[in-house]
C-alpha positions as CSV (number, residue, x, y, z in Angstrom):
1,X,13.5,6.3,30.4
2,X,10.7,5.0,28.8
3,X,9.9,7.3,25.2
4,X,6.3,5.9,25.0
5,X,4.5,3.5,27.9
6,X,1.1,2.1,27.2
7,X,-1.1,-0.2,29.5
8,X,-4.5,-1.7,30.1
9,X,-5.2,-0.5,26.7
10,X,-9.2,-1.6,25.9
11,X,-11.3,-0.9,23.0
12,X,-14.8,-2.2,22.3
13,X,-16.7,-2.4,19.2
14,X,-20.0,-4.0,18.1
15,X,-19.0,-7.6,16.9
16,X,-16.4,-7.8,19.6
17,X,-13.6,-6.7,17.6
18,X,-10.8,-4.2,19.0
19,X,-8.1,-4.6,21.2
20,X,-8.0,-6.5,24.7
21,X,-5.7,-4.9,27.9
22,X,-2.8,-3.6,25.7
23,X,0.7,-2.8,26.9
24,X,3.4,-1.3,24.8
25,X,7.1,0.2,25.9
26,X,8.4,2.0,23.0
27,X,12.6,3.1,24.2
28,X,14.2,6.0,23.0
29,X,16.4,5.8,19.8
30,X,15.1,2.3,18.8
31,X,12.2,1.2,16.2
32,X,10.0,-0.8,17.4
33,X,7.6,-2.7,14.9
34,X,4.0,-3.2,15.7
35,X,3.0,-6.4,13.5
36,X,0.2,-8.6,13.3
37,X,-2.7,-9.6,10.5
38,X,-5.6,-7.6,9.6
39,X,-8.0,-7.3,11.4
40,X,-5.6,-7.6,14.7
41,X,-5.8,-4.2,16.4
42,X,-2.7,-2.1,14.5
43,X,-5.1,0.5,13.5
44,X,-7.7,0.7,15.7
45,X,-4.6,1.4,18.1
46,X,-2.7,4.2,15.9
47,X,-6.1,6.0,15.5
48,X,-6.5,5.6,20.0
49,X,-2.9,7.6,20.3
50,X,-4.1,10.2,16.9
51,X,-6.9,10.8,18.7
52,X,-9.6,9.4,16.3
53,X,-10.9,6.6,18.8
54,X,-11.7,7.1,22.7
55,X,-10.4,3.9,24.2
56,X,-12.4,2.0,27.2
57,X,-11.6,3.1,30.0
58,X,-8.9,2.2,32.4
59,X,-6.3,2.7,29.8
60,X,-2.9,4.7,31.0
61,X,-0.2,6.0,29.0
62,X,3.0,8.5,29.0
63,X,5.3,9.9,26.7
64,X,8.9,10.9,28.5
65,X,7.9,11.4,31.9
66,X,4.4,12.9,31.3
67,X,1.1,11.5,31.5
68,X,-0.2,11.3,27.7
69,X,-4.5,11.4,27.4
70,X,-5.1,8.5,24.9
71,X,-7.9,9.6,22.4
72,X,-6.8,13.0,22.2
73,X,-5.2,14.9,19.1
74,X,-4.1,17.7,20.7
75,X,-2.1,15.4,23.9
76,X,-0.7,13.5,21.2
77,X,0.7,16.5,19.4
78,X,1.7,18.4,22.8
79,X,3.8,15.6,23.7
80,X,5.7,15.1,20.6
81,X,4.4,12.3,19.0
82,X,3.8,12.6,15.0
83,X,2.1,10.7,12.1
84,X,2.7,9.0,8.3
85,X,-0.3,7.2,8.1
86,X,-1.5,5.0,5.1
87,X,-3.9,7.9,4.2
88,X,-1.1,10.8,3.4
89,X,-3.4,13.3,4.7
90,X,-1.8,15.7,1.4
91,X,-4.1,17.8,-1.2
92,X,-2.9,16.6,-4.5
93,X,-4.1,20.7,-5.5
94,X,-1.3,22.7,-3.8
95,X,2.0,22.3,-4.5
96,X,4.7,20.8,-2.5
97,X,5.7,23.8,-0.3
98,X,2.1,24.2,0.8
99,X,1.2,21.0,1.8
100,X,4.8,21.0,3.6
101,X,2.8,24.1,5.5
102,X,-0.2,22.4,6.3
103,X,-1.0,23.0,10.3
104,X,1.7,25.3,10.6
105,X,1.3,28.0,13.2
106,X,1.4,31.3,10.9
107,X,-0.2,33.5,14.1
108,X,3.0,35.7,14.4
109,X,2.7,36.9,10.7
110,X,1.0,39.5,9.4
111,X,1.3,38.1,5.8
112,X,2.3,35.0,4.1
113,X,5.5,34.8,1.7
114,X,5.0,32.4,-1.3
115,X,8.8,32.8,-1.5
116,X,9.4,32.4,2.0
117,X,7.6,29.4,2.3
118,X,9.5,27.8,-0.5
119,X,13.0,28.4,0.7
120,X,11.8,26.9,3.6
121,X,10.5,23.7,2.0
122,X,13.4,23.3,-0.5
123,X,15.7,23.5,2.9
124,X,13.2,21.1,5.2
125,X,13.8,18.5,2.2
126,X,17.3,19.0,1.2
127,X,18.0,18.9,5.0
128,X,16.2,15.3,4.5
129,X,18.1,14.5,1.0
130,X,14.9,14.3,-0.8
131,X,15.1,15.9,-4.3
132,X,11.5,17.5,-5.1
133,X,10.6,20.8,-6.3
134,X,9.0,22.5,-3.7
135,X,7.1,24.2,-6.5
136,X,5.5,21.3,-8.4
137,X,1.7,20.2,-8.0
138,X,1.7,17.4,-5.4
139,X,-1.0,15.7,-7.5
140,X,1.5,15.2,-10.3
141,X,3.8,13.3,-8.2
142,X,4.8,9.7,-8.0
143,X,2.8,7.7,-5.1
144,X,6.2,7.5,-3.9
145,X,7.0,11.0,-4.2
146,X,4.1,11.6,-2.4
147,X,5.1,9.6,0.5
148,X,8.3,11.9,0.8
149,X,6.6,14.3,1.0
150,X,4.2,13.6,4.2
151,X,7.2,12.2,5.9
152,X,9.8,15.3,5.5
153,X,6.3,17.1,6.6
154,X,5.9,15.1,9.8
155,X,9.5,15.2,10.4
156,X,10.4,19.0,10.1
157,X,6.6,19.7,11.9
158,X,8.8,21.1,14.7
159,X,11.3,22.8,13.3
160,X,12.1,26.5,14.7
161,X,10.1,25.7,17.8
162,X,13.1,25.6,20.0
163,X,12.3,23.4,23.4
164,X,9.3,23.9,23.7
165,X,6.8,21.2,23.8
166,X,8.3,18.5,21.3
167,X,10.4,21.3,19.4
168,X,13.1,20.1,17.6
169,X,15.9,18.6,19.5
170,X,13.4,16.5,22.1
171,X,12.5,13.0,21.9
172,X,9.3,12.4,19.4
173,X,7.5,9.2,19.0
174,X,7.1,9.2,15.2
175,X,4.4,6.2,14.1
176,X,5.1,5.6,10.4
177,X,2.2,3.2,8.8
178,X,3.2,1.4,5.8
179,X,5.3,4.0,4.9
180,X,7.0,1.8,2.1
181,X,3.6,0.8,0.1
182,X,4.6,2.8,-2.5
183,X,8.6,3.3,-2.5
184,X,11.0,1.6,-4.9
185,X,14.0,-0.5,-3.1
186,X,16.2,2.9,-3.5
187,X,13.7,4.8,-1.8
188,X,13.3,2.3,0.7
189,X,16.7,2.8,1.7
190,X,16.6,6.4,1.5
191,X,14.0,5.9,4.4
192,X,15.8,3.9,6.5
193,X,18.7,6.1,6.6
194,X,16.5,9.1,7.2
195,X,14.8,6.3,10.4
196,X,18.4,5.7,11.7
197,X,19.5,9.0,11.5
198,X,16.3,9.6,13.6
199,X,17.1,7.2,15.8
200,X,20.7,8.1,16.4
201,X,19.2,11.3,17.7
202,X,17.1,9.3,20.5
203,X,13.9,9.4,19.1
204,X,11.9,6.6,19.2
205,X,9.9,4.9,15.9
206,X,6.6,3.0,16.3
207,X,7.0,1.2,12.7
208,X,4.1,-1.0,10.8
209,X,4.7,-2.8,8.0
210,X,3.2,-6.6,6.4
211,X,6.8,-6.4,4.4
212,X,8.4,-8.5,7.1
213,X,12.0,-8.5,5.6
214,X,11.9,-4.5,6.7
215,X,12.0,-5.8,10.3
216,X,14.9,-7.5,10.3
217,X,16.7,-4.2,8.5
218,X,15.8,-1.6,10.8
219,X,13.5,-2.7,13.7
220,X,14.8,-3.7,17.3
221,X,11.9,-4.9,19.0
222,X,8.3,-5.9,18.3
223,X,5.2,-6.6,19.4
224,X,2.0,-8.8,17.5
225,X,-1.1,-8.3,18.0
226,X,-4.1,-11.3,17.3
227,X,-7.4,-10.8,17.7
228,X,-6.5,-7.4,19.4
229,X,-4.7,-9.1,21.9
230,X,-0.8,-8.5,22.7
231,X,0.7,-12.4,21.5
232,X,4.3,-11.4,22.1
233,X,6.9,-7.9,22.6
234,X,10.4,-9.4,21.8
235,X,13.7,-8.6,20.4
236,X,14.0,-9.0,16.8
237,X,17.4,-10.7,17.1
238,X,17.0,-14.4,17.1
239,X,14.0,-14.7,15.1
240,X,13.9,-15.7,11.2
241,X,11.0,-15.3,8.7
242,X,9.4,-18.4,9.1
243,X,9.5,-18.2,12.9
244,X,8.1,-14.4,12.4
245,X,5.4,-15.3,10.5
246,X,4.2,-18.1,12.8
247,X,3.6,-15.4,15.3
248,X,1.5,-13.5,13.6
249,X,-0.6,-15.9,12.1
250,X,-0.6,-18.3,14.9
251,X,0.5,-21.5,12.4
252,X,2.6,-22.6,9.9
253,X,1.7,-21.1,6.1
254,X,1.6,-23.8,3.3
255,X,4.2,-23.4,0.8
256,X,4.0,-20.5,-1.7
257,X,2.3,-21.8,-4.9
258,X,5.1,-23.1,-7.1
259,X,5.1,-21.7,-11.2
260,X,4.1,-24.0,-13.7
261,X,5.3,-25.7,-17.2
262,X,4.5,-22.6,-19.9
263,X,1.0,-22.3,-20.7
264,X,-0.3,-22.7,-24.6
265,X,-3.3,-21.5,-24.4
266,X,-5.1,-19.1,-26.9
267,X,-4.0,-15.3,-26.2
268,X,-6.3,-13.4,-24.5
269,X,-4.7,-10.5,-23.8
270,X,-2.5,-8.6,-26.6
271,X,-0.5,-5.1,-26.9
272,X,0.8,-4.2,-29.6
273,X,3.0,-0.7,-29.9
274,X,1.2,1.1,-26.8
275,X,2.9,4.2,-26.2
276,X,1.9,7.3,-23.4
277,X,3.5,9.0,-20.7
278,X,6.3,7.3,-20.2
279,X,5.5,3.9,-22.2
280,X,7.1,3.6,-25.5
281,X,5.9,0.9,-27.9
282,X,5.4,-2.1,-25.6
283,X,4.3,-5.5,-26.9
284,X,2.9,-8.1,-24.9
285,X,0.5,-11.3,-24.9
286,X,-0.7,-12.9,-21.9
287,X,-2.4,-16.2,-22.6
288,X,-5.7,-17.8,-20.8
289,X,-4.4,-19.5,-17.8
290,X,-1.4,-17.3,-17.2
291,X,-0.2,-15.6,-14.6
292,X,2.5,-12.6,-15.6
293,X,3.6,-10.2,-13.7
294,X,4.8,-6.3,-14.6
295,X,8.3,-5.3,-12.7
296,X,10.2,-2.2,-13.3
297,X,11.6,1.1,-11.5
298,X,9.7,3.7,-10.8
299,X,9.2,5.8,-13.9
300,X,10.4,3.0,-16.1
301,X,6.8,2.6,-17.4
302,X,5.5,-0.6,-15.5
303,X,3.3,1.3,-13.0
304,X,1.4,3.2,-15.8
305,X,0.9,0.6,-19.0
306,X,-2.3,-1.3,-17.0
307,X,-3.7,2.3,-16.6
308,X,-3.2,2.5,-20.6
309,X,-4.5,-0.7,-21.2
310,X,-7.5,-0.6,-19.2
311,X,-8.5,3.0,-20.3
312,X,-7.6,4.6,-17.8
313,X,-5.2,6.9,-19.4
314,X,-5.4,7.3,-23.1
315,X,-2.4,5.9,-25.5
316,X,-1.1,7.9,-28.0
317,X,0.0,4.8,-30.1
318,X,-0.8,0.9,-29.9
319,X,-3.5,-1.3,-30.2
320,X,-4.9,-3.4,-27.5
321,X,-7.0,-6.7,-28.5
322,X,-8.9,-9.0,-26.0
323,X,-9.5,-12.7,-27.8
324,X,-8.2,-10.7,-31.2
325,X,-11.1,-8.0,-30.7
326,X,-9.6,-4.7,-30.8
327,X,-10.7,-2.1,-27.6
328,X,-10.9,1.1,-27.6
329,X,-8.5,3.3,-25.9
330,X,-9.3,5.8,-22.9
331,X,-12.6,4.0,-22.2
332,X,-12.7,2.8,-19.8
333,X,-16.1,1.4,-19.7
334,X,-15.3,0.3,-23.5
335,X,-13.2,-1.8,-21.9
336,X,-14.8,-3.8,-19.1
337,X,-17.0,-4.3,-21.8
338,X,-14.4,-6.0,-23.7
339,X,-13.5,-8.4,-21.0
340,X,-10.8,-6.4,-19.1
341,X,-11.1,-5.9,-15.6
342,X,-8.2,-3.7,-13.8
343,X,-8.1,-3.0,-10.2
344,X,-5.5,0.0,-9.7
345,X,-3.4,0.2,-6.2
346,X,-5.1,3.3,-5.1
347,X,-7.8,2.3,-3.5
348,X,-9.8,5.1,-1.9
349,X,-9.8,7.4,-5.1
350,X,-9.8,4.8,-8.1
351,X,-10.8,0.6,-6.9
352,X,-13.7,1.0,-4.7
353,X,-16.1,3.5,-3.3
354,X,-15.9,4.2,0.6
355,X,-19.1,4.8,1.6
356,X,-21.0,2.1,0.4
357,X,-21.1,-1.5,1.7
358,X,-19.0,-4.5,0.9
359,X,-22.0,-5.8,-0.9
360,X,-22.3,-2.9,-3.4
361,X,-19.0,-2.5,-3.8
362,X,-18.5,-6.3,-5.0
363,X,-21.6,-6.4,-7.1
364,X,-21.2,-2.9,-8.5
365,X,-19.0,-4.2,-11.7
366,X,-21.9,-6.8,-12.8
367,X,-25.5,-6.1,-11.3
368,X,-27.6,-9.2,-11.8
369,X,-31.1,-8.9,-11.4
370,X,-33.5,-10.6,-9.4
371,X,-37.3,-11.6,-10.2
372,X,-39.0,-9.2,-12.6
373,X,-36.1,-7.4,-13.6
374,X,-35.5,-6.0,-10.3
375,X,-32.0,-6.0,-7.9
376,X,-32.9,-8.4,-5.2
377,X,-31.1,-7.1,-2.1
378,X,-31.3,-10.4,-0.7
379,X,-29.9,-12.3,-3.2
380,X,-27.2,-9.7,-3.7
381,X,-25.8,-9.9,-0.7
382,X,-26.1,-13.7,-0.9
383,X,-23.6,-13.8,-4.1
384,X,-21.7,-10.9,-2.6
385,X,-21.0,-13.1,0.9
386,X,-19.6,-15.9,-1.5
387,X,-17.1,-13.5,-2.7
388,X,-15.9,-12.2,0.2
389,X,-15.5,-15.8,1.4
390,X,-13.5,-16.5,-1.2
391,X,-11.0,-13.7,0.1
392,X,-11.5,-14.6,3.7
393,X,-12.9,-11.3,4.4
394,X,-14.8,-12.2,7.4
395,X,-16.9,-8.8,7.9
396,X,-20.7,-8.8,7.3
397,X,-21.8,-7.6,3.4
398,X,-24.1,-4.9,5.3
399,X,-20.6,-3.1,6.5
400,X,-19.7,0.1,4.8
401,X,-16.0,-0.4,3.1
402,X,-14.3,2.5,5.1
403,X,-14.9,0.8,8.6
404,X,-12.3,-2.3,6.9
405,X,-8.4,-2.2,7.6
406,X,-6.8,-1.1,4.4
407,X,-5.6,-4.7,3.3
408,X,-9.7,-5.7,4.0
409,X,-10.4,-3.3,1.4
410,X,-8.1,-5.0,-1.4
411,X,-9.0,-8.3,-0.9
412,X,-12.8,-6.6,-1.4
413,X,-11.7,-4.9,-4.8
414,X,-9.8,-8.3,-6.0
415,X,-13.3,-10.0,-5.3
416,X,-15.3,-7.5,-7.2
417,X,-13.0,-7.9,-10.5
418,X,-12.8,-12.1,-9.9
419,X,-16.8,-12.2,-9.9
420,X,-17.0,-10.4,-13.0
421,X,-15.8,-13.4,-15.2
422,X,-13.1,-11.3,-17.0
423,X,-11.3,-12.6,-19.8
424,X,-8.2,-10.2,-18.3
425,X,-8.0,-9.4,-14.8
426,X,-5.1,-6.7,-14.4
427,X,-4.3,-5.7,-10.8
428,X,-1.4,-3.0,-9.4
429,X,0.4,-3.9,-6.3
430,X,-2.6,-6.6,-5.4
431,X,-1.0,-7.5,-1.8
432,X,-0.3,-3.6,-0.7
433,X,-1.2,-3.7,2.5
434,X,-1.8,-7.2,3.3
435,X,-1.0,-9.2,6.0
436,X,0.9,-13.0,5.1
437,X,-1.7,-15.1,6.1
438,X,-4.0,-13.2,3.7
439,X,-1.6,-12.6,0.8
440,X,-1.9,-16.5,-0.1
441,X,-5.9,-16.3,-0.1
442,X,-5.2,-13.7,-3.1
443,X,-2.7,-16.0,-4.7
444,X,-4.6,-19.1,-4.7
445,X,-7.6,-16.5,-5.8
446,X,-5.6,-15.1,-8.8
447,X,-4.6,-19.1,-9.4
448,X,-8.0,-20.1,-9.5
449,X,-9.0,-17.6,-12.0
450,X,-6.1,-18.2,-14.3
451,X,-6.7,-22.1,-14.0
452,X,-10.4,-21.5,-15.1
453,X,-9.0,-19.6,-18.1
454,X,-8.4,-15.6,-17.0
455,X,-5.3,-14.1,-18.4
456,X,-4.2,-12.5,-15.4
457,X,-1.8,-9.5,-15.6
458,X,-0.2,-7.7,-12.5
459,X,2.3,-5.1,-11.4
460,X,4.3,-5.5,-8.1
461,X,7.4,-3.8,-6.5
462,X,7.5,-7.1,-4.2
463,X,10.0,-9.0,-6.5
464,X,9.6,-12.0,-4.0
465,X,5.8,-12.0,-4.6
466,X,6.6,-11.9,-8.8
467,X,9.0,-15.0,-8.3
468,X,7.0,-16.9,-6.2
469,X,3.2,-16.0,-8.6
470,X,4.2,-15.5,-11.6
471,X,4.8,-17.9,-14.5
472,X,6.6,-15.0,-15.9
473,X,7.4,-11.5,-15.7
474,X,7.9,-9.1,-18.2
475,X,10.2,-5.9,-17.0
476,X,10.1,-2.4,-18.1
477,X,13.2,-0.3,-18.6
478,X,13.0,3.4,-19.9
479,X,9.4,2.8,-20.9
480,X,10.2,-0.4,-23.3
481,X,10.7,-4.3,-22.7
482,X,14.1,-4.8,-21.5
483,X,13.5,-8.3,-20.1
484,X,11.2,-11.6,-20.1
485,X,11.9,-13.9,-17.5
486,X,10.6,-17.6,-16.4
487,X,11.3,-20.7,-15.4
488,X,14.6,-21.3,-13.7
489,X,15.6,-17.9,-15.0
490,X,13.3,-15.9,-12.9
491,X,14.9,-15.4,-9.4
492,X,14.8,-12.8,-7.0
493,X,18.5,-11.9,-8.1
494,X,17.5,-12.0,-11.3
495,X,14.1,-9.9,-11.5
496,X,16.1,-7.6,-9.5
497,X,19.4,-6.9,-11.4
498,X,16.9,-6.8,-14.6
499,X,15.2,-3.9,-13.0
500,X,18.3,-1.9,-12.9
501,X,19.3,-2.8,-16.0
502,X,20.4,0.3,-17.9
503,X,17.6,0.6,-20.9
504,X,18.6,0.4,-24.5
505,X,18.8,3.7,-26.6
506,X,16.2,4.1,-29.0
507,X,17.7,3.3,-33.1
508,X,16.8,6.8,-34.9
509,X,14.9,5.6,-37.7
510,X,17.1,5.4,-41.2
């Protein structure tokens, strides 16, 4: 039996792009990984089966043995299938237990029980082994907590529903979208257990993902999409990651850009004792022409210090000094000013603005003027269409960001903050999101700008990406420095077993 059968799947767009006569078998208890560049149809199909696109017609699919209406919320529901999309869908204002509620049927109740629906959260996650309050704020959660969150939500959607419809104990289609963007490697295997004990019980797992060494953990079969089209649906056995990535890019990649000798350069970024949340006196210097990366478990103080630097939280100790000039902290303005430019991973809430174009949204840091003192549209959108060149995004200037795929969108913020001529440029998780072809556009980006003389500064839970960028990465433990690492020294293996270093206790002063 077949868990999910789509074909003749046809979407049409103005400018021609969407998918072209697509077929896809999804089998019960497997995970089957839907892969292919941005821009190649992955979304624009996950939003036909949610419901938020009408596909062309012609299109036919089912779910089990029952015909399924593509483009419909409610079919898609009815028949079992659920969603972790890139875009939680959580409201960082309630707490834990009532976004673990959200779309819940409460029509047999006469009146809701804060308590109630607690002890039913705490049990939905423990069932799930995820250890969260089902009391605390969602918005003062980790990204990654976050994550847990909307999964254990989609997972448990159909608890206490018995058989009917996709009640619990019948075969779902669960589509999980990125769902490791923002999880640490022992999350990440907290997720695939929680995907093979899904599996195990015969449900079947429609799985997206540009990190392609998560197919070959969990995922039996695939499919890439190019140019909306279907380019292969395979096994995963006897493939490797170069033979991978030639499918969904359609040709070989050059080699990844290979570190350099240690740069001498003047500093132009310095720290000195920055302490806040859970950063505790770090010192660092990044030098014009360098390329240094932040690494670091989650907590450990690596995915907040750029927010402290850049403003965007406010230190309760340190200094930070751009070409020697101290800059104010929590201004964040103060500090663009200064020469810093910091592009943080979220990007619908803090790196760009949705519903404006690509054009504003790249020329927003810098306006230039045209003749008279006035903002020439037409010679905005000239400099802004170099830019986005430069990152081969290959949509007009005119288009509004949130019509872009989510990895469109970062290489749109990264050209924003490369235009502005920073002395710094400090970006979080730059590649979140982005396909292989299009992660080494960013590298050789963030190489250009360091070799024209930008300190460049960036956090990554990718420890491949650190090795293969950096000239040297600097990881947090317990909020402090625990370890440099370059040259021959920095390795996967390496960067890794430094991250889970145990962190040195803190000398009580004499």
């Amino acid at each position: 039996m077949t868990a999910l059968q789509i074909t003749g799947l046809s979407k049409s767009f103005p400018g021609g792009k969407g998918l072209k006569d697509v077929t896809l078998d999804l089998a019960p208890g497997t995970v089957h990984a839907l892969l292919g560049q941005n821009g190649s149809g992955k979304s624009t199909l996950i939003k036909i089966l949610a419901g938020v696109y009408q596909p062309d017609p012609g299109a036919r699919a089912r779910v089990g043995g029952a015909a399924l209406e593509l483009g419909s919320a409610r079919s898609a529901r009815e028949a079992g299938i659920r969603f972790i999309h890139q875009d939680l869908g959580l409201i960082p204002e309630l707490d834990v237990a009532e976004n673990l509620a959200l779309g819940a049927d409460y029509s047999s109740r006469v009146w809701l029980s804060d308590r109630r629906e607690r002890r039913a959260a705490g049990a939905l996650l423990q069932r799930y082994g995820i250890d969260i309050d089902p009391g605390a704020t969602l918005g003062t959660l980790s990204p990654a907590q976050q994550t847990l969150v909307a999964i254990a939500r989609a997972l448990g959607d159909d608890e206490g529903k018995g058989d009917a419809g996709s009640g619990a104990g019948s075969t779902r289609v669960i589509v999980l979208d990125e769902p490791t963007a923002a999880l640490q490697s022992a999350e990440v295997a907290h997720l695939f257990a929680l995907i093979e004990t899904l599996k195990r019980e015969g449900n079947a797992i429609l799985y997206v993902t540009h990190r392609l060494e998560e197919i070959f953990a969990i995922a039996d079969d695939l499919t890439v999409l190019r140019d909306g089209a279907v380019v292969t649906t395979r096994a995963v056995e006897g493939l490797d990651h170069d033979s991978l990535v030639e499918l969904i890019v359609g040709r070989r990649l050059e080699e990844t850009l290979t570190r350099r000798a240690p740069v001498h350069a003047a500093i132009a970024l310095a720290a000195r004792g920055i302490t806040g949340g859970s950063v505790d006196g770090v010192d660092l210097e990044v030098r014009r022409g360098e390329v240094v990366g932040l690494a670091g478990l989650l907590g450990s103080g690596y995915e907040q210090l750029l927010f402290l630097l850049a403003g965007g939280e406010a230190r309760e100790g340190g200094d930070v000094l751009v070409d020697g000039r101290a800059v104010p902290g929590g201004d964040p303005r103060a500090a663009i000013a200064a020469g810093i430019a910091f592009a943080p991973a979220d990007r619908k809430r803090l790196s760009a603005i949705q519903s404006w174009s690509l054009r504003e949204n790249v020329t927003l840091p810098a306006l230039r003027a045209g003749t008279a003192g006035w903002l020439s549209d037409r010679r905005e959108a000239v400099d802004a269409r170099g830019w986005l060149a430069r990152v081969e995004v290959e949509h007009p200037a005119r288009a509004l960001l949130s019509t872009l795929s989510g990895g469109n969108q970062q290489r749109v913020v990264i050209a924003r903050w490369l235009r502005t001529g920073a002395t710094a440029i400090m970006l979080q998780e730059p590649t979140n999101g982005v396909d292989s072809g299009a992660k080494q556009a960013i590298y050789a980006c963030l190489r250009e700008a360091a070799d024209a003389g930008t300190a460049v500064l960036f956090s990554s839970s990718d420890a491949e990406e650190l090795v293969a960028v950096c000239d040297r990465v600097i990881v947090l433990n317990g909020g402090r420095i625990g370890s440099e690492l370059s040259g021959d020294a920095l390795t996967v293996d390496t960067l890794l077993r430094a991250c889970l270093a145990a962190p040195e206790l803190k000398r009580a002063s004499p």
